[in-house]
KOLNU-489267 format. One record per atom (N, C-alpha, C, O): residue number from 1; atom name; x, z, y. Coordinates in Angstrom, 1 decimal. Atoms other than C-alpha are relative to their C-alpha. Layout:
// residues N
@seq NUM atom CA east X up Z north Y
...
//
This chain:
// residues 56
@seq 1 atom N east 0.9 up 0.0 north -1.2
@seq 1 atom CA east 0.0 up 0.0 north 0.0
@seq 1 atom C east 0.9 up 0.0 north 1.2
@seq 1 atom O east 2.0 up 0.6 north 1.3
@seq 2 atom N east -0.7 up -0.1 north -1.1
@seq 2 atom CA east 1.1 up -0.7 north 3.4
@seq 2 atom C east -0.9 up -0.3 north 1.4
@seq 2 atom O east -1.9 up -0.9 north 1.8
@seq 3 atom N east 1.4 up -0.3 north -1.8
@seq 3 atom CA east -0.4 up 0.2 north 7.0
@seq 3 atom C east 1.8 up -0.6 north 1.2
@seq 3 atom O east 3.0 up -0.4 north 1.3
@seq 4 atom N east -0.5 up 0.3 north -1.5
@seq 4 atom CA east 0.8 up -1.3 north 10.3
@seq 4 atom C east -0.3 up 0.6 north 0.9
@seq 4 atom O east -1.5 up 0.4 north 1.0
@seq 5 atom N east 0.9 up -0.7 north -1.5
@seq 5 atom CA east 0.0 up 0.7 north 13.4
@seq 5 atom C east -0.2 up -1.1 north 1.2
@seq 5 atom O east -1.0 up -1.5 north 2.0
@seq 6 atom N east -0.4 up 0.9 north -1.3
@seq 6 atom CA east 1.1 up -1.5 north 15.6
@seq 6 atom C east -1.2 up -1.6 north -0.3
@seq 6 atom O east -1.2 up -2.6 north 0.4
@seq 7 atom N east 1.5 up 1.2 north 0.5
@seq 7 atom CA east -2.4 up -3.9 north 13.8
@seq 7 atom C east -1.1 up 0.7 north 0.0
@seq 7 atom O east -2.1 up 0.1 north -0.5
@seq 8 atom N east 0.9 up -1.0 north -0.3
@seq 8 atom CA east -4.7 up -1.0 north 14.6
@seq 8 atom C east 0.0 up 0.4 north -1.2
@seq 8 atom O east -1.2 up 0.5 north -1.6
@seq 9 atom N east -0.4 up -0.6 north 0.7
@seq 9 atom CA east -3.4 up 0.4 north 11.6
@seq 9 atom C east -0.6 up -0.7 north -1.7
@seq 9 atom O east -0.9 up -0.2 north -2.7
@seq 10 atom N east 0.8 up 0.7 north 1.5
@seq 10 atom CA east -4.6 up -2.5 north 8.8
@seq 10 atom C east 0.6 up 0.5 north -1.3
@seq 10 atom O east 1.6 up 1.2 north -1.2
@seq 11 atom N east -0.3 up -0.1 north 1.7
@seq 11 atom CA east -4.0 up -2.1 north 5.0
@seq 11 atom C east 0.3 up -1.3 north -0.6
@seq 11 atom O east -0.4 up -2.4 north -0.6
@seq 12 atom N east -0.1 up 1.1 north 1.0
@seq 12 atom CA east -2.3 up -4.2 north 2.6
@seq 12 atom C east -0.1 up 0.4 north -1.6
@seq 12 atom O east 0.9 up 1.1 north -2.0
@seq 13 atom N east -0.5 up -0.3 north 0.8
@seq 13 atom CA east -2.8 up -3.7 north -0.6
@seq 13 atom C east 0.2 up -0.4 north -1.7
@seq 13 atom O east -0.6 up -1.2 north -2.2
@seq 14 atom N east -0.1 up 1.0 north 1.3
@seq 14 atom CA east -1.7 up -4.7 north -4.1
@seq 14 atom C east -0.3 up 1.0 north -1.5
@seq 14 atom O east -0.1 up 2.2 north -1.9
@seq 15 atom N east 0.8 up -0.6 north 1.2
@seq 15 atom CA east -3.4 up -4.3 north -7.4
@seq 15 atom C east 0.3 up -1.1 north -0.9
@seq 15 atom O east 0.6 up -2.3 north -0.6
@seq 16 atom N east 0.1 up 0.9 north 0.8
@seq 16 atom CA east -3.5 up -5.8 north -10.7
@seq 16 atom C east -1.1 up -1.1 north 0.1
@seq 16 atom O east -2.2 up -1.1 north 0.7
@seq 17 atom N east 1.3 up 1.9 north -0.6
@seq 17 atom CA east -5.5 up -9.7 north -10.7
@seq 17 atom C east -1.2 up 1.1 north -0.6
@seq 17 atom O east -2.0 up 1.2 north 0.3
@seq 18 atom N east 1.3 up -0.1 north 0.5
@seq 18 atom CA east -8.4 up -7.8 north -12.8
@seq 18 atom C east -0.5 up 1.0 north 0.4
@seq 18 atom O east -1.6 up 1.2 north 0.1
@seq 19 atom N east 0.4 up -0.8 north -1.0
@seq 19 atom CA east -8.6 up -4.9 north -10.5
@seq 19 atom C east -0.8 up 0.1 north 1.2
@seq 19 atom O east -1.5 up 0.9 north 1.7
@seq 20 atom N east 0.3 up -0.1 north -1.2
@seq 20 atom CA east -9.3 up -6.4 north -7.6
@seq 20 atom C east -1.6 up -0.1 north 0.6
@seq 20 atom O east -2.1 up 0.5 north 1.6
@seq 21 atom N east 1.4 up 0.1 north -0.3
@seq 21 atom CA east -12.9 up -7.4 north -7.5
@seq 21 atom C east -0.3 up 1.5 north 0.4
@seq 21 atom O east -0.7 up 1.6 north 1.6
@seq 22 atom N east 0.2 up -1.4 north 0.6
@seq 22 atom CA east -13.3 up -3.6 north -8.3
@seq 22 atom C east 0.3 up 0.3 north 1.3
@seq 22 atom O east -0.5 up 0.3 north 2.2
@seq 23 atom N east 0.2 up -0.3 north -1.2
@seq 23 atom CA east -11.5 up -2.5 north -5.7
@seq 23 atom C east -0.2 up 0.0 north 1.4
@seq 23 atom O east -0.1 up 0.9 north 2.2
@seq 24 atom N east 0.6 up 0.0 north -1.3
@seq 24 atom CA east -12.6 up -4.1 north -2.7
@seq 24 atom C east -1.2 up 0.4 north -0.1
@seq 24 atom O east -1.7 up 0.8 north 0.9
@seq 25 atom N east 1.6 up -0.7 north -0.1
@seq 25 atom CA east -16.2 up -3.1 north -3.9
@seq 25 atom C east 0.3 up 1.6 north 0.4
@seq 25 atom O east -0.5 up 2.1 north 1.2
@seq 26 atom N east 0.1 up -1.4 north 0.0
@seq 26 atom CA east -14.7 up 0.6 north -4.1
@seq 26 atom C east 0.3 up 0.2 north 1.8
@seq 26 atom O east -0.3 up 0.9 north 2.6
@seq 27 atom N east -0.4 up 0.3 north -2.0
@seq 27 atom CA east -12.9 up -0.2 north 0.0
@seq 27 atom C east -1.0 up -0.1 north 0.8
@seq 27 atom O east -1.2 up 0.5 north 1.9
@seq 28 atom N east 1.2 up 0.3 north -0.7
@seq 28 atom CA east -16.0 up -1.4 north 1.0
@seq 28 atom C east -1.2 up 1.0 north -0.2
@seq 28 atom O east -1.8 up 1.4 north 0.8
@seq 29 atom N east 0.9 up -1.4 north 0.4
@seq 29 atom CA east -18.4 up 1.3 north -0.8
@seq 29 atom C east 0.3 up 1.4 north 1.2
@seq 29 atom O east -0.5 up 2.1 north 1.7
@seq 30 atom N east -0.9 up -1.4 north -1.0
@seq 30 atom CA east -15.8 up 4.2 north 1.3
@seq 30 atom C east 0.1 up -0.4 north 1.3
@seq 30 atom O east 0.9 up 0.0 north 2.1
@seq 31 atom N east 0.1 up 0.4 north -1.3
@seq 31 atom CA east -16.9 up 2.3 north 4.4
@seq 31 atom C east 0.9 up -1.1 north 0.9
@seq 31 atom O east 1.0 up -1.1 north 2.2
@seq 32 atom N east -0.7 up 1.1 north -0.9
@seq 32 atom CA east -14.8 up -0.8 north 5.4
@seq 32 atom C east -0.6 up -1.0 north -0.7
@seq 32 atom O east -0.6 up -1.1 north -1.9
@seq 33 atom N east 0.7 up 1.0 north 0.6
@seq 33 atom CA east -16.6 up -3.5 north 5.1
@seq 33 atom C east 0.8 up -1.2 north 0.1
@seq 33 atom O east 0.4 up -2.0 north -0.7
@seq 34 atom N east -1.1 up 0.6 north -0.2
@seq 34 atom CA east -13.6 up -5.7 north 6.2
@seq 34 atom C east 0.7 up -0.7 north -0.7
@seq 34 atom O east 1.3 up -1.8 north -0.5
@seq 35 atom N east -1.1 up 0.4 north 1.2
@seq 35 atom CA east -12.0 up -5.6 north 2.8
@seq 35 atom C east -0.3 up -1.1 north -0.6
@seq 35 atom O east -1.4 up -1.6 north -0.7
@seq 36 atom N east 0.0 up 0.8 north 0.3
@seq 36 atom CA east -11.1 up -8.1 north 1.3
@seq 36 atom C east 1.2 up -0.9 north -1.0
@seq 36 atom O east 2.2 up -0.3 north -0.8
@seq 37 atom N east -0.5 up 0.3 north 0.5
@seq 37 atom CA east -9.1 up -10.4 north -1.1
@seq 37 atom C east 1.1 up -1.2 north 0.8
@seq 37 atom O east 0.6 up -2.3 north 0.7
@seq 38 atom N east -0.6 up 0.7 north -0.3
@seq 38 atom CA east -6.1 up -12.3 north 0.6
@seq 38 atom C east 0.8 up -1.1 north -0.2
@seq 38 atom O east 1.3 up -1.9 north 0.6
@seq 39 atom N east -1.1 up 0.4 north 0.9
@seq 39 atom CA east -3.9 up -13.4 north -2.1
@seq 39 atom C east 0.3 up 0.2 north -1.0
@seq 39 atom O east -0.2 up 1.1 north -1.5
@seq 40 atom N east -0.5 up -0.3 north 1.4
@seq 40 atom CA east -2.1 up -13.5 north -5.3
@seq 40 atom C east 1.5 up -0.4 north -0.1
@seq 40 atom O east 2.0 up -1.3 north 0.5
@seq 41 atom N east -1.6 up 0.3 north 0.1
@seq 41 atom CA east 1.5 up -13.3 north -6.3
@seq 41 atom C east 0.1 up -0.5 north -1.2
@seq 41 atom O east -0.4 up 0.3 north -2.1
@seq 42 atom N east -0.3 up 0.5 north 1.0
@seq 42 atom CA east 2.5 up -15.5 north -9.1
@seq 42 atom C east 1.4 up 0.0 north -0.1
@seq 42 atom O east 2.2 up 0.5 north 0.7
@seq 43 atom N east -1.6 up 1.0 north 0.0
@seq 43 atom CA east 5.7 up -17.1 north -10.6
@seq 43 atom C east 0.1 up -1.0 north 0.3
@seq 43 atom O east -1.0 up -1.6 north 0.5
@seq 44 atom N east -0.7 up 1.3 north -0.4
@seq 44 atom CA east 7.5 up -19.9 north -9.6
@seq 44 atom C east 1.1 up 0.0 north 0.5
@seq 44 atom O east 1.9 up 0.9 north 0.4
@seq 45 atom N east -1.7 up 0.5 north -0.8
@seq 45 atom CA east 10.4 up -21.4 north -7.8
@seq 45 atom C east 0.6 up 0.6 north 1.2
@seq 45 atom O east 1.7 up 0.4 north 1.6
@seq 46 atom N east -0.3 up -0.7 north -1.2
@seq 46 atom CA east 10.2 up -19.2 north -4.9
@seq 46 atom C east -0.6 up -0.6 north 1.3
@seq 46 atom O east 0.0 up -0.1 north 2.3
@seq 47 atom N east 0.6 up 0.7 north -0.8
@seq 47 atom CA east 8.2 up -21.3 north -2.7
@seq 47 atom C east -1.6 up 0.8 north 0.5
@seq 47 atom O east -2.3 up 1.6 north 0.0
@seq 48 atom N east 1.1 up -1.0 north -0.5
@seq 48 atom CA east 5.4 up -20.1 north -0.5
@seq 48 atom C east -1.3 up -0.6 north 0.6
@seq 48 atom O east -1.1 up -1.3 north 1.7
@seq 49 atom N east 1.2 up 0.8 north 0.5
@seq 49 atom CA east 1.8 up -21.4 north -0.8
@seq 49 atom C east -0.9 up 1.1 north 0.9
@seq 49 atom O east -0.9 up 2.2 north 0.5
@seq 50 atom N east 0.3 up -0.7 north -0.6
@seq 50 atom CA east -0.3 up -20.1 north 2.2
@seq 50 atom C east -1.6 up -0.8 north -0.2
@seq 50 atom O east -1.7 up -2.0 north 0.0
@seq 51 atom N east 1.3 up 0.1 north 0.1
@seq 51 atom CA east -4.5 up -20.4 north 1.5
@seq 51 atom C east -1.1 up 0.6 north 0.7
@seq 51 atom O east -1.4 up 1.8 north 0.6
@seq 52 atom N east 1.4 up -1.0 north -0.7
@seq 52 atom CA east -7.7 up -19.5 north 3.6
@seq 52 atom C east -0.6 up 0.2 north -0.7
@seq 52 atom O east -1.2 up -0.8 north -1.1
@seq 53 atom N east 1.4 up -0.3 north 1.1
@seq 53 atom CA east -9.9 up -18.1 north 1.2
@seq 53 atom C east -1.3 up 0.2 north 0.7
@seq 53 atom O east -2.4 up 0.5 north 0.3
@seq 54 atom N east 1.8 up -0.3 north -0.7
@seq 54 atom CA east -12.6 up -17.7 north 3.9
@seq 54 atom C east -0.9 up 0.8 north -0.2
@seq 54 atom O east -2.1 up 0.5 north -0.4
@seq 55 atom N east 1.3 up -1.4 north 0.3
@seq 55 atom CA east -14.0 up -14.2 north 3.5
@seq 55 atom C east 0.7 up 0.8 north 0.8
@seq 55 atom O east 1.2 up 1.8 north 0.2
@seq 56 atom N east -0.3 up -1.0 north -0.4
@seq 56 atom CA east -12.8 up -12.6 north 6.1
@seq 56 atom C east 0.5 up -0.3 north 1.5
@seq 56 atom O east 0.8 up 0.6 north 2.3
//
């Protein structure tokens, strides 16, 4: 997990792929409705693959 202050103190945070549904329901349940899914970290070549998923 990681907080910025200096982003009015956002959250990043990382979970296993089959967690996640789960826990933004539980982020959102505990009152941020905000949360949301931004990404996934795979393997590869080291190359960096940037996507809007458009929920947020």
């Amino acid at each position: 997990m990681l907080t910025d202050p200096q982003t009015s103190g956002g959250l990043l945070v990382s979970c296993a792929p089959e967690a996640a549904d789960r826990l933004v329901e539980d982020i959102r349940a505990a009152g941020y409705p905000a949360a949301c899914r931004i990404g996934a970290v795979v393997s590869g070549a080291g190359t960096l693959k940037v996507r809007d998923l458009g929920n947020g």
